[in-house]
N, C-alpha and C positions, 0 to 999 in steps of 0.2 A: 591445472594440476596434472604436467604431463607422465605423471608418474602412477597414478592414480585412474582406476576404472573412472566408468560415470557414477556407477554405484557407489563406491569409496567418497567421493568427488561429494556427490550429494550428502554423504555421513559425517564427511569431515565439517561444512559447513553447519549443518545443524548440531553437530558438538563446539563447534566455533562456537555459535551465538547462545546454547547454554552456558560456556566459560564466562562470556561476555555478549551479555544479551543489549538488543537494540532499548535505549531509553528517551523522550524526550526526543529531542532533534536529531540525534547522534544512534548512527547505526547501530549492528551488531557485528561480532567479529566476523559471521557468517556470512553478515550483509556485501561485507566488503570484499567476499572471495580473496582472505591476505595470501593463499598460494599463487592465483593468478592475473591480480589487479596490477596492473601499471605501476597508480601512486605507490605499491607499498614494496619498500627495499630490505629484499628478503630475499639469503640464498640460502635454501633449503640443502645439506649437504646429503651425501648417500648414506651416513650414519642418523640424522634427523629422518629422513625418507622412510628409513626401517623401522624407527619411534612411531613413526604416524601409522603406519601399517600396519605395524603391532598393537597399536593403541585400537586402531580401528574396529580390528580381529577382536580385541577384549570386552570394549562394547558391545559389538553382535551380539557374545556368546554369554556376557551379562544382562544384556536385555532379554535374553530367551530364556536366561534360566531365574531372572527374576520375575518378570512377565509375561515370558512367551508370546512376545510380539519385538517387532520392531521397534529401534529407538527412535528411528524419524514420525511413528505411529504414535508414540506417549505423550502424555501431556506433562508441562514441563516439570515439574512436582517428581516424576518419575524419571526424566533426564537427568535430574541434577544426585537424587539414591543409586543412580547406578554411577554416575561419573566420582559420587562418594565414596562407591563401593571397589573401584576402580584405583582408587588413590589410598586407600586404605591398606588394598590387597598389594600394589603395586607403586609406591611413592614414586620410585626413582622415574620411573616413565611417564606416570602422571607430569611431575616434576617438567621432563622433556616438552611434554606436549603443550603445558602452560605456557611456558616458554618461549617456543615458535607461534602461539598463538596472541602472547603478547607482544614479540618483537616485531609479529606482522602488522596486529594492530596499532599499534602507535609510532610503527612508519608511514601510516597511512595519511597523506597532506589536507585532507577533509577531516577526519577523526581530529588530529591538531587543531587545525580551524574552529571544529565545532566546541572541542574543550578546552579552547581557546592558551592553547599549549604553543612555545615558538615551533615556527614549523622547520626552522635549519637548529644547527648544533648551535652553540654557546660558542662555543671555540671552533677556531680563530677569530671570527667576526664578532662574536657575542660581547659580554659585559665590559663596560670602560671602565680602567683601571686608571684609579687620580698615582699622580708622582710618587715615587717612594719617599717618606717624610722620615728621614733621619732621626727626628726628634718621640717619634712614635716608640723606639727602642730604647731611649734614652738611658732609663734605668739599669738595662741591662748592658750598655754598655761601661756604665761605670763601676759595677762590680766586680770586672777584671776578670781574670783568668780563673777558671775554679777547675780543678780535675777532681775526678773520683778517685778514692782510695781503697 
């Protein structure tokens, strides 16, 4: 996250994997570092950059003032009331931050794999489509012309 301290760096991931915490076989969004993992196709713009930083900012400054401790410090129960209180206070940002944390995660080609999701697009290459069957319209085309009035 060249954008981002160490200390951001490390905040952002532990709010990663309370968005989307590791279950089961299948990581957490945290786990996967989606700012700076390979697998995951994600361009972070400079208007996103400013979301995350400002997000980051509102945690610090909600975790002090509802527990005066650190978020990376709480135990998850207390992650997930401030990132409540955060979405509450703040939708549209929250909003932002889910967003980049989902787009990252489920670019992620292990994350796919593991919830066994295709790991390319649908299109171009995806589902075969059978011949178009004239007869599938049938009805409609022997109703003729209709206009609205």
């Amino acid at each position: 996250m060249f954008f981002l301290h160490t200390s951001q760096s490390r905040l952002f991931l532990q709010i990663a994997n309370s968005i989307i915490p590791p279950r089961d076989n299948i990581p957490g969004a945290g786990d996967i570092n989606i700012l700076n993992h390979q697998e995951c196709d994600i361009d972070i713009t400079p208007k996103q950059e400013k979301y995350i930083i400002e997000f980051l900012d509102k945690t610090i400054k909600t975790s002090f003032d509802l527990f005066e401790s650190q978020f990376e410090d709480l135990i998850e129960t207390n992650k997930i009331q401030i990132l409540k209180k955060i979405e509450s206070n703040n939708p549209n940002l929250f909003n932002s931050m889910i967003q980049i944390v989902y787009s990252g995660y489920y670019s992620d080609s292990n994350v796919l794999k593991a919830k066994q999701l295709p790991v390319k697009a649908f299109q171009p290459d995806g589902f075969e489509m059978n011949p178009f069957e004239k007869s599938s319209v049938k009805k409609v085309l022997t109703r003729g012309k209709k206009y609205r009035g």
